[in-house]
C-alpha positions as CSV (number, residue, x, y, z in Angstrom):
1,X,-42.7,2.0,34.2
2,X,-38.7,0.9,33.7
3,X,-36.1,-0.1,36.1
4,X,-32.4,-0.5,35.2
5,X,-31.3,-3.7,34.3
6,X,-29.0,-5.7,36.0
7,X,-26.3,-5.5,33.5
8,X,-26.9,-2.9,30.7
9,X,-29.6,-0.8,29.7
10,X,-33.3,-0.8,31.2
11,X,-36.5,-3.0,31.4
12,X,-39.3,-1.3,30.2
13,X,-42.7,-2.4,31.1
14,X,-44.5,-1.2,27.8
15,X,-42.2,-4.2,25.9
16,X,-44.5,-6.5,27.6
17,X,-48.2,-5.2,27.0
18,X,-50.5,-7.8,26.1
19,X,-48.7,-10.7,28.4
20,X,-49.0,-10.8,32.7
21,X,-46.1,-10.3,34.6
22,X,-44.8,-11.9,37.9
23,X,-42.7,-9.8,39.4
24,X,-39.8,-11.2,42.2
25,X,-37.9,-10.0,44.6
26,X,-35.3,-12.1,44.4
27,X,-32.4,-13.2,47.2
28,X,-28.7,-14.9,46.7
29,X,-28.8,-16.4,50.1
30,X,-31.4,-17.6,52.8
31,X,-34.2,-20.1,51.8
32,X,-36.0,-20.1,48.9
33,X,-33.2,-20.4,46.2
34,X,-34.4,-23.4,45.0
35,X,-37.3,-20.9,43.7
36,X,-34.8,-19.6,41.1
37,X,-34.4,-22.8,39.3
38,X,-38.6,-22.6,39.2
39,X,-38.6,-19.6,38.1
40,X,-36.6,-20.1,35.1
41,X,-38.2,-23.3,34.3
42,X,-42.1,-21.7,34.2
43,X,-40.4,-18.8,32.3
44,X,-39.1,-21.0,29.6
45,X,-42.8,-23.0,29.6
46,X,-44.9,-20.2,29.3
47,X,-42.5,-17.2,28.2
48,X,-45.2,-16.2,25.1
49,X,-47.5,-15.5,28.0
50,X,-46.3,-14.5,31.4
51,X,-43.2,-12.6,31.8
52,X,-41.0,-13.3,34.8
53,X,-38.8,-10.3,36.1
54,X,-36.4,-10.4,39.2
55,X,-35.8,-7.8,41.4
56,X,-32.4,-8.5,43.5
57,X,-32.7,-7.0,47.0
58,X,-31.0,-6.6,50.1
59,X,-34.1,-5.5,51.9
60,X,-34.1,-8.5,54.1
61,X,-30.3,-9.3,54.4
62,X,-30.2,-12.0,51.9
63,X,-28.5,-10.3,48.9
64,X,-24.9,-8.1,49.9
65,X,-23.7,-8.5,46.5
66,X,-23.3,-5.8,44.0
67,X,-25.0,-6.0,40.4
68,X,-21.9,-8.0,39.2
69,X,-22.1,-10.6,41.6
70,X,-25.6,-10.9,41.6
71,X,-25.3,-11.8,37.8
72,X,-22.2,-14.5,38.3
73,X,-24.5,-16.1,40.9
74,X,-27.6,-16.1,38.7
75,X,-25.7,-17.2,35.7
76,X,-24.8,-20.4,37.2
77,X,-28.7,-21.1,37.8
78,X,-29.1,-20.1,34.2
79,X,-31.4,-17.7,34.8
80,X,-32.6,-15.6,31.4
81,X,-35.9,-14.2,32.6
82,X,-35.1,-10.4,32.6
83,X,-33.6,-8.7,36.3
84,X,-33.7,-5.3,36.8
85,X,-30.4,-3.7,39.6
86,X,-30.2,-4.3,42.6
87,X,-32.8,-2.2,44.5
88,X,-34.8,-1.8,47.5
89,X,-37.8,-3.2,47.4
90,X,-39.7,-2.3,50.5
91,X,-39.6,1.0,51.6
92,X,-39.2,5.0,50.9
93,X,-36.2,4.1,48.6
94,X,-37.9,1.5,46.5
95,X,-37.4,1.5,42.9
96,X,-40.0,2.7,41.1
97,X,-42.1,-0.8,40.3
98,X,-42.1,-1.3,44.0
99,X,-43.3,2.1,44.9
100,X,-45.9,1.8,42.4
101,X,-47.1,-1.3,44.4
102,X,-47.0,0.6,47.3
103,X,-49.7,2.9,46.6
104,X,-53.1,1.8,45.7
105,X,-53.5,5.2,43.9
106,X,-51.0,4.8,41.8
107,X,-51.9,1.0,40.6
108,X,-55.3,1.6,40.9
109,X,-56.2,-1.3,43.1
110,X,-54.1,-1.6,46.5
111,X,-51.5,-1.3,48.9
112,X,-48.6,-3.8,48.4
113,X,-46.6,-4.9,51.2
114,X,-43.4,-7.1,50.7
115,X,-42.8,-8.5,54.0
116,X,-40.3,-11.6,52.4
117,X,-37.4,-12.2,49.8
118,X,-39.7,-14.5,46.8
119,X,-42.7,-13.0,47.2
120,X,-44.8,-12.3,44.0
121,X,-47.1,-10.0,42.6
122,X,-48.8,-10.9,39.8
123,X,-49.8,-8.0,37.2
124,X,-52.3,-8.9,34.4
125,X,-52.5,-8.6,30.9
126,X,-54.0,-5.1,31.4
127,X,-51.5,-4.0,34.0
128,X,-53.6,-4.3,37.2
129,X,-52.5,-6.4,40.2
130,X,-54.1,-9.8,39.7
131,X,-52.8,-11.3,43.0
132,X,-49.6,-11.0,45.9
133,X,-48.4,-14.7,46.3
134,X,-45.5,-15.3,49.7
135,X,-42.5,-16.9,49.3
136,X,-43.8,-20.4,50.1
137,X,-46.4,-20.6,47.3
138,X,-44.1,-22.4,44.4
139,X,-45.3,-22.1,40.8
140,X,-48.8,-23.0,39.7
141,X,-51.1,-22.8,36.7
142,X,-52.6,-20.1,38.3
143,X,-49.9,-17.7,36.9
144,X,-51.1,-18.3,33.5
């Protein structure tokens, strides 16, 4: 899989083989934003292992900027963990990662519904779904 990046260029999933990934769908506004500062914090602590990717979306009205502003306002959190652009996440027009959750035949183990902005999947080191976390679980071990 790959998604455009927020800036330039793409994420590709197949950089990241051997580590898990915790993927986000991330917000600008609403609650939760504390959860960036989190994020960035476990990225930094366990980077070599798990790799945190954000996905900005306005899926659930908490994101109306474009790409550029999405950046500004995650550059003064200091976030480095990768983002892919703005996209939707829950729906017929989801980007590709997200549409790949959605369909149990495709990721070869279920049906993913994102229902909230912060939610998490979890995807192991083998690339199956190892676990879908809401918005109010914060960052634990169990990541790891």
């Amino acid at each position: 899989l790959s998604v455009p990046a927020i800036s330039t260029g793409a994420i590709n999933f197949q950089n990241y083989q051997g580590k898990k990934i915790l993927l986000v769908n991330i917000a600008t506004s609403g609650s939760n934003l504390e959860q960036l500062t989190e994020l960035e914090q476990f990225y930094q602590l366990h980077k070599d292992s798990v790799v945190v990717i954000g996905f900005p979306s306005n899926s659930f009205g908490n994101t109306t900027q474009t790409n550029t502003g999405i950046k500004q306002f995650l550059d003064s959190y200091g976030i480095t963990f990768p983002i892919a652009a703005k996209s939707d996440v829950d729906d017929v027009n989801a980007n590709t990662v997200y549409k790949w959750l959605a369909n149990a035949a495709d990721n070869g183990s279920h049906e993913v519904e994102i229902t909230e902005d912060f939610q998490k999947v979890l995807i192991g080191k083998t690339g199956k779904i190892k676990g879908v976390f809401s918005a109010a679980l914060h960052l634990q071990s169990q990541f790891i």
